[in-house]
BARONU-800864 format. One record per residue (C-alpha): residue in three letters; x, y, z. Coordinates in steps of 0.1 Angstrom, whole numbers, padded with zeros to 4 digits, always signed. Layout:
BEGIN
ALAXYZ...
***
This chain:
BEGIN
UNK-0695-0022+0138UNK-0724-0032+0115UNK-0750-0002+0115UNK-0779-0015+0133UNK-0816-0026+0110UNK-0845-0005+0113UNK-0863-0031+0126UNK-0836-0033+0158UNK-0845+0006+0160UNK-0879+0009+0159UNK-0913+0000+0165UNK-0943+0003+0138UNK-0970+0024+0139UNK-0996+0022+0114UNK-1033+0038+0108UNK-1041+0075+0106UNK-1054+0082+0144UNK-1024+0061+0162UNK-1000+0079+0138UNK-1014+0111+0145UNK-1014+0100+0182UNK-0977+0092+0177UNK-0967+0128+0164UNK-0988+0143+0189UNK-0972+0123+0221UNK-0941+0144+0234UNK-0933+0112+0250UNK-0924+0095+0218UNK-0897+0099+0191UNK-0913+0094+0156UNK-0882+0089+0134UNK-0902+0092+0103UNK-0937+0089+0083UNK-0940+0069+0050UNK-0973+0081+0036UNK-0989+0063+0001UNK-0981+0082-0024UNK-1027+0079-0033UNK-1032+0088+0004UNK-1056+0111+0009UNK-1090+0121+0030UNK-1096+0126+0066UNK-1064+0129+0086UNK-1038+0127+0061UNK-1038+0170+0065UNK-1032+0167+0103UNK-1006+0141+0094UNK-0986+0163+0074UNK-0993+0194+0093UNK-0982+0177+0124UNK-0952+0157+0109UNK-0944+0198+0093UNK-0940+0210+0129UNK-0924+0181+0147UNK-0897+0182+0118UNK-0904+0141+0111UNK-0900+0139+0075UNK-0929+0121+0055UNK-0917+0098+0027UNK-0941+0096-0005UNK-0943+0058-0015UNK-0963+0033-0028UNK-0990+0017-0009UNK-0976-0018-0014UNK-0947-0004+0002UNK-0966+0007+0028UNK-0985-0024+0034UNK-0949-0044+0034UNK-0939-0022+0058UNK-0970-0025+0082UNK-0968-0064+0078UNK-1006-0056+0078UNK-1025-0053+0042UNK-1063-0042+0060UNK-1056-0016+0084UNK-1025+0002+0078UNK-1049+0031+0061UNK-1018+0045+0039UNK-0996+0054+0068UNK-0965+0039+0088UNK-0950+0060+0114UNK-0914+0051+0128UNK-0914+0052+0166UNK-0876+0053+0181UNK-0876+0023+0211UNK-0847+0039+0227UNK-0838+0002+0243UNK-0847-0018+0220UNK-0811-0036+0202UNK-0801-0067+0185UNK-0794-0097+0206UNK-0759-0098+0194UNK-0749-0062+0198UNK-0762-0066+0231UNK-0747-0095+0248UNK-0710-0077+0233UNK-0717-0056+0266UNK-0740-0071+0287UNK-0741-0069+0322UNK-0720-0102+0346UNK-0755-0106+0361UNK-0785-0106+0340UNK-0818-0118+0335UNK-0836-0122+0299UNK-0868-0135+0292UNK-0873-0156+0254UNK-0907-0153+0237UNK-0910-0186+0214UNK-0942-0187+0193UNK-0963-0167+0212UNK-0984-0155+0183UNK-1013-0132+0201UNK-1005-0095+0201UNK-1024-0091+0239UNK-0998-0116+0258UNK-0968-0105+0240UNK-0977-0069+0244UNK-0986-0075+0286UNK-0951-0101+0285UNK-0932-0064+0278UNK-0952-0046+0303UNK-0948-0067+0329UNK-0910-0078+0323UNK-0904-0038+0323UNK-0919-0029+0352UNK-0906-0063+0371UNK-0866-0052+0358UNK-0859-0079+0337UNK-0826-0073+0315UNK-0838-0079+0283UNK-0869-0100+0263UNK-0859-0113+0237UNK-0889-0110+0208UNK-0876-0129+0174UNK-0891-0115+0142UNK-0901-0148+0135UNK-0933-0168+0145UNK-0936-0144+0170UNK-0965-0118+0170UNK-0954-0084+0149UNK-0945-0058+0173UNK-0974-0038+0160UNK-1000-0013+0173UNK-1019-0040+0187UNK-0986-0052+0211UNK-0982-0020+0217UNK-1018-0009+0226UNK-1017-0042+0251UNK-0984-0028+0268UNK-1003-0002+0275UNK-0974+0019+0253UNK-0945+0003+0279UNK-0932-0012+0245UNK-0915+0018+0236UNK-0893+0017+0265UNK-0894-0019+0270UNK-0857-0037+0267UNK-0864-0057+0240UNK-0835-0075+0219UNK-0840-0090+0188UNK-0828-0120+0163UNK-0847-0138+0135UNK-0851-0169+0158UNK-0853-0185+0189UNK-0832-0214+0179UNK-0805-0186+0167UNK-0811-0167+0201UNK-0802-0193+0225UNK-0775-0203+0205UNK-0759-0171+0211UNK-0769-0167+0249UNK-0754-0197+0255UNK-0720-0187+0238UNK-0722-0160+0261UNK-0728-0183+0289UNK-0760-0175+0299UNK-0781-0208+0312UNK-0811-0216+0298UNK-0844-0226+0315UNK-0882-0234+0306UNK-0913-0230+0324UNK-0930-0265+0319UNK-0957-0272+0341UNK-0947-0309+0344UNK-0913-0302+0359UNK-0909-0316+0393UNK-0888-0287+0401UNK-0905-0255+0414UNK-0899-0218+0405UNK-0895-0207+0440UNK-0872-0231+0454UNK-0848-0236+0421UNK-0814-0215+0419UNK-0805-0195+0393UNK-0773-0187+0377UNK-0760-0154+0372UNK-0767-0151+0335UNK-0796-0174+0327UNK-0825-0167+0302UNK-0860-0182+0310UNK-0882-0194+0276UNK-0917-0186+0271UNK-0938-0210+0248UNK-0970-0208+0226UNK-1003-0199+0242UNK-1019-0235+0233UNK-0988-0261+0227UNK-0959-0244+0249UNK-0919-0243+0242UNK-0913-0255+0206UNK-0893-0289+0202UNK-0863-0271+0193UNK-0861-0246+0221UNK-0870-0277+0244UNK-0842-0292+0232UNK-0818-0265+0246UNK-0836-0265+0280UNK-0806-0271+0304UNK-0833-0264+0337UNK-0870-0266+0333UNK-0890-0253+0364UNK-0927-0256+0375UNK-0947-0229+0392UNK-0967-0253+0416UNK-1002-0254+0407UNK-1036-0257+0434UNK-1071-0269+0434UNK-1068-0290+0402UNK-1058-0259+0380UNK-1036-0269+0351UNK-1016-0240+0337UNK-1020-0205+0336UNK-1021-0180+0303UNK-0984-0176+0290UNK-0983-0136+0300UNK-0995-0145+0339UNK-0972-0172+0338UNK-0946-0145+0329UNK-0958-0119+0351UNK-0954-0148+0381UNK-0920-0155+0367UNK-0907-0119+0367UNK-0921-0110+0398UNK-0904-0138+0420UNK-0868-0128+0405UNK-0875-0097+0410UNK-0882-0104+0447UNK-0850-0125+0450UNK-0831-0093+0443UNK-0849-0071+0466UNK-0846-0094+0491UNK-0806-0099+0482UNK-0815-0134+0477UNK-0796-0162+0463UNK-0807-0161+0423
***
């Protein structure tokens, strides 16, 4: 079996007090610490010190290195920290075992940090199977989606693949049935059945599912809409979405 990325392991850190929060957190697994090799100031000592006594081993390299890493060039401040996301896998290694039943959420260009880090909060504590966050055109899963999940991203079930297109592709090898939120469907969210594997697609904050996601749309549903009221922000729409399936399986309802 192919060893899995760093990027399917862990989530990125960067800047001198969230690093430092992230060695200090007993709650968190810091893997390891790339520190420029020019580094230097306030903080970089407590860094060290408290990378020393966690036994997280700091790597000396280059700040360009560091900034490729951060996928950030004005704030990383020298320092990446590798943060182990115990649940976090690749798409494909995944669905090899995933479960008969199962219920994943698709995040396609949704590009601000704040929804995609609540989208993970909310999925998580709603038991959703899996979110499925592509590395691209989809906001970097960075301190500022993690500061927005409230930290829930380290734990959050998230599966990754380089693009949406390529992620339903292999969901629906694997039989899973795929459905969009569009608020023009006809068909509402809480009178639609659900197959047993299906995979629900999130779209961009301004423009919605991307042509070629809406493409592999099989179902779209609505959630009905009152007093002239249009849409709602993609992560409420989520939160909506999440929260009815998860009352269908409380409830021992039909999906």
């Amino acid at each position: 079996m192919t060893e899995p990325s760093p990027r399917e392991r862990y989530l990125t850190v960067f800047g001198r007090r969230p690093v430092l929060a992230a060695l200090t957190d007993d709650r968190l697994d810091v893997a390891r610490i790339h520190l420029a090799d020019n580094a230097a100031g306030p903080g970089v000592d407590d860094i060290i010190a408290a990378a020393h006594r966690q036994g997280v081993p700091v790597e000396r390299v280059s700040p360009t290195r560091v900034k490729r890493l951060a996928g950030n060039g004005r704030q990383d401040q020298g320092v990446v920290a590798d943060v182990t996301a115990p649940r976090m896998r690749g798409l494909a290694a995944w669905l090899a075992d995933a479960p008969a039943q199962a219920q994943v959420l698709l995040l396609d260009q949704i590009t601000t940090p704040a929804n995609v880090g609540m989208i993970l909060r909310t999925a998580t504590a709603a038991g959703i199977d899996g979110i499925v966050v592509p590395f691209n055109q989809v906001a970097d899963l960075g301190p500022l989606v993690i500061k927005a999940s409230a930290g829930v991203a380290f734990d959050a079930p998230i599966l990754r693949c380089r693009t949406s297109v390529e992620a339903l592709t292999l969901l629906r090898q694997a039989r899973f049935r795929v459905y969009g939120l569009a608020g023009e469907s006809a068909t509402s969210l809480y009178s639609a059945s659900f197959a047993d594997r299906a995979v629900f697609c999130l779209g961009n904050e301004s423009s919605g599912l991307s042509d070629a996601v809406r493409d592999k749309v099989q179902v779209s549903v609505a959630i009905p809409m009152q007093s002239g009221v249009e849409s709602l922000n993609v992560a409420s729409a989520a939160a909506v979405l999440c929260f009815e399936l998860q009352r269908r399986r409380l409830a021992g309802s039909p999906r």
